[in-house]
Structure formats: structure tokens, C-alpha cells
TORROKOL-438024 format. One record per residue (C-alpha): residue number from 1; residue in one letter; x, y negated, z. Coordinates in steps of 0.25 Angstrom, whole numbers. Example, Ala and Ser with C-alpha at 12.3 -4.5 7.8 and 13.67 -1.06 7.14 Angstrom:
2
  pos  code     xx     yy     zz
    1     a     49     18     31
    2     s     55      4     29
***
This chain:
289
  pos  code     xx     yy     zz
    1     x    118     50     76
    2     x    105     49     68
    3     x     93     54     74
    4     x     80     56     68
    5     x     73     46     73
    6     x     86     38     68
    7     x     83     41     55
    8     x     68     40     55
    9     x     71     25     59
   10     x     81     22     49
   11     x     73     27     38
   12     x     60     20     44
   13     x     70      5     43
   14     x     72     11     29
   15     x     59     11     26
   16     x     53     -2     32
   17     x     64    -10     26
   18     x     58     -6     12
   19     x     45     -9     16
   20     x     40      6     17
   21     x     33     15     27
   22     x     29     27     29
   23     x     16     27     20
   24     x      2     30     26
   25     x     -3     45     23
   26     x    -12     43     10
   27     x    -21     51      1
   28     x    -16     58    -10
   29     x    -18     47    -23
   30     x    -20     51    -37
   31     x    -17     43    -48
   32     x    -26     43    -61
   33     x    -17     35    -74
   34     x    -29     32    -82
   35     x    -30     24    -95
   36     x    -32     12    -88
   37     x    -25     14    -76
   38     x    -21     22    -64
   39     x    -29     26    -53
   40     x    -27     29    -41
   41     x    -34     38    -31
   42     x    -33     40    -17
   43     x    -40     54    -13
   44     x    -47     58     -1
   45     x    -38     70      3
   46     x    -43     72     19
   47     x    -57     67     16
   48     x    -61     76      3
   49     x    -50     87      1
   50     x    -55     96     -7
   51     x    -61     86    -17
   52     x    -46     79    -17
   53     x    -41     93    -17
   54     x    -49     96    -29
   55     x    -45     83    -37
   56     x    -30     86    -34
   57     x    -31     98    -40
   58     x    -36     92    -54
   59     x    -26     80    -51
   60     x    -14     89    -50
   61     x    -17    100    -61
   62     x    -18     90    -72
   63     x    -34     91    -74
   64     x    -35     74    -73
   65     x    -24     73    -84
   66     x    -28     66    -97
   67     x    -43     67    -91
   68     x    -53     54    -93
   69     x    -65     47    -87
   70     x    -75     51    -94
   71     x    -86     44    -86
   72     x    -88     31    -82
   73     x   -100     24    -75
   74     x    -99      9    -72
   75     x   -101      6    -58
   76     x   -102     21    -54
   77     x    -93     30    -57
   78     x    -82     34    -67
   79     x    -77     49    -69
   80     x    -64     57    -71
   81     x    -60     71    -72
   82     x    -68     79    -79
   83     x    -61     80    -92
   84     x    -48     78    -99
   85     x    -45     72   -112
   86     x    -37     81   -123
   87     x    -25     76   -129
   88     x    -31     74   -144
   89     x    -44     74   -143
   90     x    -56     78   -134
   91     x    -57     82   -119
   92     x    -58     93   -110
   93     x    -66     96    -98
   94     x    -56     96    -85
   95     x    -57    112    -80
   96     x    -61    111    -67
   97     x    -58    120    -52
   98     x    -69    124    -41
   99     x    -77    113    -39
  100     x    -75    107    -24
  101     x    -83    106    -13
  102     x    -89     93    -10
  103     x    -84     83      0
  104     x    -91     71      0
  105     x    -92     64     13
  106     x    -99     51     15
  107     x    -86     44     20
  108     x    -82     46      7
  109     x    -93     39     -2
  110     x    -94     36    -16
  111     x    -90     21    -18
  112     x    -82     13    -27
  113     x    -68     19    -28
  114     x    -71     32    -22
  115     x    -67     45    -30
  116     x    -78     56    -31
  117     x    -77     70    -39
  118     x    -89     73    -48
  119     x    -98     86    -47
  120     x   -110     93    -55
  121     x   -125     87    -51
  122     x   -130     97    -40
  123     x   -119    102    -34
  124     x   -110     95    -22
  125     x    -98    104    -25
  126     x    -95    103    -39
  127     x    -83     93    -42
  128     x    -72     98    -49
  129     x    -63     87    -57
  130     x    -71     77    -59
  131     x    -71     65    -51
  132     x    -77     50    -52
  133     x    -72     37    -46
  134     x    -85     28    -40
  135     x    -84     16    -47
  136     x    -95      9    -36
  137     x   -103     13    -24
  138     x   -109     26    -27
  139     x   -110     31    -13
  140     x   -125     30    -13
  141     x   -126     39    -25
  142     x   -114     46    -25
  143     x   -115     49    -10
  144     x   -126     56     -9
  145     x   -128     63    -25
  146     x   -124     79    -25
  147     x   -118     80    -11
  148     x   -111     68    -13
  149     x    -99     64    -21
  150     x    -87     67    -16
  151     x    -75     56    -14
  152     x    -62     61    -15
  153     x    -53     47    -16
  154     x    -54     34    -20
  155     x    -48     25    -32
  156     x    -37     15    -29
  157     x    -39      0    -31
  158     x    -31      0    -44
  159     x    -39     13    -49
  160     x    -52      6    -48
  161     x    -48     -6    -57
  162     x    -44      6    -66
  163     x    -58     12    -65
  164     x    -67      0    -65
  165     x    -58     -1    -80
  166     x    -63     12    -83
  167     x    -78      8    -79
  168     x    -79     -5    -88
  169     x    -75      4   -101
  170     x    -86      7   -111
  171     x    -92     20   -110
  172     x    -97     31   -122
  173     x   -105     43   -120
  174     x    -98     52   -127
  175     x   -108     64   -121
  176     x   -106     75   -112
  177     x    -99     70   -100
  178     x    -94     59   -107
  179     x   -107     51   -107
  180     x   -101     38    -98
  181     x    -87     40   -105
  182     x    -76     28   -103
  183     x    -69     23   -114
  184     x    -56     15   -118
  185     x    -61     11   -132
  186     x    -67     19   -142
  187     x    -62     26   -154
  188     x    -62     19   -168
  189     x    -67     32   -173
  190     x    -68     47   -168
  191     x    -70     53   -154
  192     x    -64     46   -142
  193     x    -50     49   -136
  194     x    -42     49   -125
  195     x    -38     35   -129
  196     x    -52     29   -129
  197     x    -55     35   -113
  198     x    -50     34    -99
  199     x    -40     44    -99
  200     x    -34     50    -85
  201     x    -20     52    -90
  202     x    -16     58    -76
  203     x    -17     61    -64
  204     x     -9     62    -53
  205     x     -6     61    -36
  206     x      2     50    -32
  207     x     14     53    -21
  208     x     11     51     -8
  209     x     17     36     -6
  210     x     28     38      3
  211     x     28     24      7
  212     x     19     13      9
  213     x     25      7     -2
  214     x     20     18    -11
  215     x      8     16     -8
  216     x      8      2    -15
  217     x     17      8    -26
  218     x      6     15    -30
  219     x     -3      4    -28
  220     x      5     -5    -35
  221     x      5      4    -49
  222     x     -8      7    -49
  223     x    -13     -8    -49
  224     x     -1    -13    -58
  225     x      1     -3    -67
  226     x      3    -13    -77
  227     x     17    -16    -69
  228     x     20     -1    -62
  229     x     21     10    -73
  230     x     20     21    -75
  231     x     13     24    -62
  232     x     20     34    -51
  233     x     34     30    -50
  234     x     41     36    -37
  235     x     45     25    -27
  236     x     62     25    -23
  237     x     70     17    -17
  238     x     83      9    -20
  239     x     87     -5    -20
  240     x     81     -8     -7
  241     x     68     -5    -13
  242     x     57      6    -12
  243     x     52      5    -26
  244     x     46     13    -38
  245     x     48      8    -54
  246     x     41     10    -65
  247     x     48     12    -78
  248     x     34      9    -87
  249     x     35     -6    -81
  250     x     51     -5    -77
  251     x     44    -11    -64
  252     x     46    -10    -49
  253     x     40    -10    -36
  254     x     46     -7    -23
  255     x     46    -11     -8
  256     x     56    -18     -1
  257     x     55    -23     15
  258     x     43    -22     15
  259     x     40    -29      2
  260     x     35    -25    -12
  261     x     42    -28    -23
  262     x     41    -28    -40
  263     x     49    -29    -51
  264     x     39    -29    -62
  265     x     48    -34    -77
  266     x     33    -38    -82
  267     x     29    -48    -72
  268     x     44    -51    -66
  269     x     59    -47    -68
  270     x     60    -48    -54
  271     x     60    -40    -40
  272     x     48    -48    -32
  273     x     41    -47    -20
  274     x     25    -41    -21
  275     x     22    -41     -8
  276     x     22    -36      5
  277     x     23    -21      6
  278     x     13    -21     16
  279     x      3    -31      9
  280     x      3    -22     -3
  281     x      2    -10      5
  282     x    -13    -14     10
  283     x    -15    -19     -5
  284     x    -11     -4     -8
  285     x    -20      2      4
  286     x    -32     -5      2
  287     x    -31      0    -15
  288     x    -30     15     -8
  289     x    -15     18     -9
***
């Protein structure tokens, strides 16, 4: 007769023998398609909940759809979600909630990498949308400068190559908000558009990995998305693998005894071995996943 502890040992062999476990609790992770790129980023949900709270809210309301960055400071800061680019022309200001209280704690400073939400001079508890993404050590500004910024998450490995990408663009003052404004390219002739800056096409929350292996799924699409497109597919299994395929790229990843495995046409018609499930995994850790 199967008992319940049968069956929790029989699906525990299933799942070592494709390489899985039972994956590690994690922080809820956003991912931000860009122009140049995806980015990831891990939030602080235990240590600032109502700033992540708060940044949720705009995630999952659509506010972050077709914004941009609309300030960029070399070797400082570069800054989203304050606006939203209309389709055919022009811009709109993102309508904002209550603004939040401020949590800033010195455990979370403001270095390299690190997520912080923007607020008026002079007053602690005035973010609403706005958030920056410290592009260096800041914390001996940052830290001690209006009660102190408030960290909220922090950028993925990948995401970071996608903002220093953003940092080395030229910049034009195009007044108003827009004095530090990144740009793609500039126009031949008439007022910039969406195609000349750094759009945020969408923003979304990633599903909880159910698996260690999803963890470097994600991983693996957002640092070869050149390979892995479009971003996001749902893992499943079937011919002895745990996989996800991604019809932009008619490619493949999957696990397999403990084993990660790619099928990639651009680089090889063939199934070969990438690694160790469990090398890639700390590759995958140590990026933020």
C-alpha cells in the first residue's frame, strides 16, 4: 500500500534524478525588458516591506509600462519611473499613490547595485514611483542625505551590464526633469521619440522558481538573451528532461541528472552538456537568483 511518506520518497528520486530540489525561499524578482536588455531585480520584501509594497503596486498596475530613464549620472546614479512615454509623441508624468514612509536602515546602504526610491528635498517620506539604481558607492552621501535613501533590492549581475550600457550613452538636456536625459541616437530632425530613448517596455514579477533549476533558467535568459527569447517561458518536463523553450530562438535549456543542457540552432544543432547543475547554480546565486 502507498503511504505518504512512500510517495514523498518516490517523487523525491523523481526529482534528483533530473537534477532538481526543492528551491531555496527567494525574494520576489522583477524583471525590467528595456531597450537594451532585461533586468532583473531582487527585492527586499522582509527588510523594506512597505517600499517593496509600494513598488509592487506600480509594477502590477501597469504604471512602469512604456516608461523610460530619463536621468542618467555617470558614476552615480541613473533614474526610472517617473514618467511614461506616449505612443506617437510626447510624455506623460506617471500619476502617482501616498507616498511611503521611509525605511532606510544602514544595513541596507547605498552601493553599487543597490535599488533606492527617489523623494522630494526635505522630506524623509515622500517617494512615490520613482526609483534610481546606484551605479557606484554612494552610501557616504546617499546614506546620510534627507533621512537617508531607502534600498529596496538590488540589480542582478546581467542587469548591471544593461545599466552601465545605459550610463555610457550621450546625454541632452532637454530641460525640466529631463536636464541628464539618455539617449539611443538623436533625431535627424524634429523632437526626440521613443525610439531615440531608453524605453522600459514592461515590467513584470517573475514566478517563484520552483526548482533550483529555475533559478538558473532565469539566470541563463537574462545574461544570453541573444540565445533565450523571448524571455519568460514556463519550465516542463518531458523526454527525461526538466526544460523551458523559447520559440524566438527555437532554443532550449533543460536539466537532466543533475546536469544542464542546451540545444541552441545558432551556436550547435545539437543537445550538449553546459555544466553541472550545481556549479551553475552558485554562478546563478552569486548573480542574485
Amino acid at each position: 500500500m502507498w503511504t505518504r511518506s512512500c510517495i514523498h520518497r518516490g517523487l523525491l528520486a523523481l526529482l534528483l534524478a533530473l537534477g532538481l530540489s526543492s528551491a531555496q525561499a527567494q525574494s520576489t524578482m522583477v524583471r525590467l525588458e528595456t531597450s537594451l536588455g532585461l533586468i532583473d531585480i531582487a527585492l527586499y520584501d522582509a527588510k523594506a516591506p512597505l517600499t517593496v509594497a509600494n513598488f509592487l503596486g506600480y509594477v502590477r498596475n501597469g504604471a512602469y509600462a512604456s516608461s523610460f530613464i530619463h536621468r542618467s549620472l555617470p558614476g552615480f546614479v541613473t533614474q526610472g519611473g517617473g514618467y511614461r512615454w506616449v505612443e506617437g509623441g510626447g510624455y506623460m508624468k506617471i500619476p502617482t499613490g501616498p507616498p511611503v514612509v521611509n525605511e532606510f536602515s544602514p544595513t541596507r546602504s547605498n552601493v553599487r547595485g543597490t535599488v533606492a526610491m527617489a523623494k522630494l528635498p526635505g522630506n524623509a517620506d515622500s517617494a512615490t514611483s520613482e526609483w534610481f539604481v546606484n551605479l557606484a558607492n554612494n552610501a557616504a552621501n546617499l546614506d546620510v542625505q534627507n533621512g537617508g535613501f531607502t534600498v529596496f533590492g538590488r540589480v542582478t549581475g546581467p542587469g548591471m551590464a544593461v545599466f552601465d550600457a545605459i550610463s555610457a550613452l550621450q546625454r541632452v538636456n532637454a530641460g525640466g526633469a529631463f536636464t541628464d536625459l539618455p539617449i539611443r541616437s538623436r533625431p535627424a530632425s524634429g523632437p526626440l521619440q521613443g525610439e531615440h530613448l531608453v524605453l522600459i517596455k514592461s515590467v513584470k514579477e517573475l514566478p517563484a522558481p520552483a526548482s533550483d533549476a529555475d533559478r538558473v533558467f532565469n539566470y541563463l535568459e537574462a545574461a544570453y538573451p541573444q540565445y533565450l527569447s523571448p524571455a519568460g517561458a514556463s519550465s516542463t518536463t518531458g523526454f527525461g528532461y526538466y526544460y523551458r523553450y523559447y520559440p524566438g530562438t527555437n532554443a532550449y535549456v533543460g536539466t537532466a541528472n543533475g546536469v544542464i543542457y542546451y540545444l541552441v540552432p545558432a551556436i550547435d544543432y545539437n543537445i550538449n552538456a553546459l555544466g553541472a547543475l550545481a556549479d551553475w547554480l552558485s554562478v546563478a546565486a552569486e548573480a542574485g537568483y
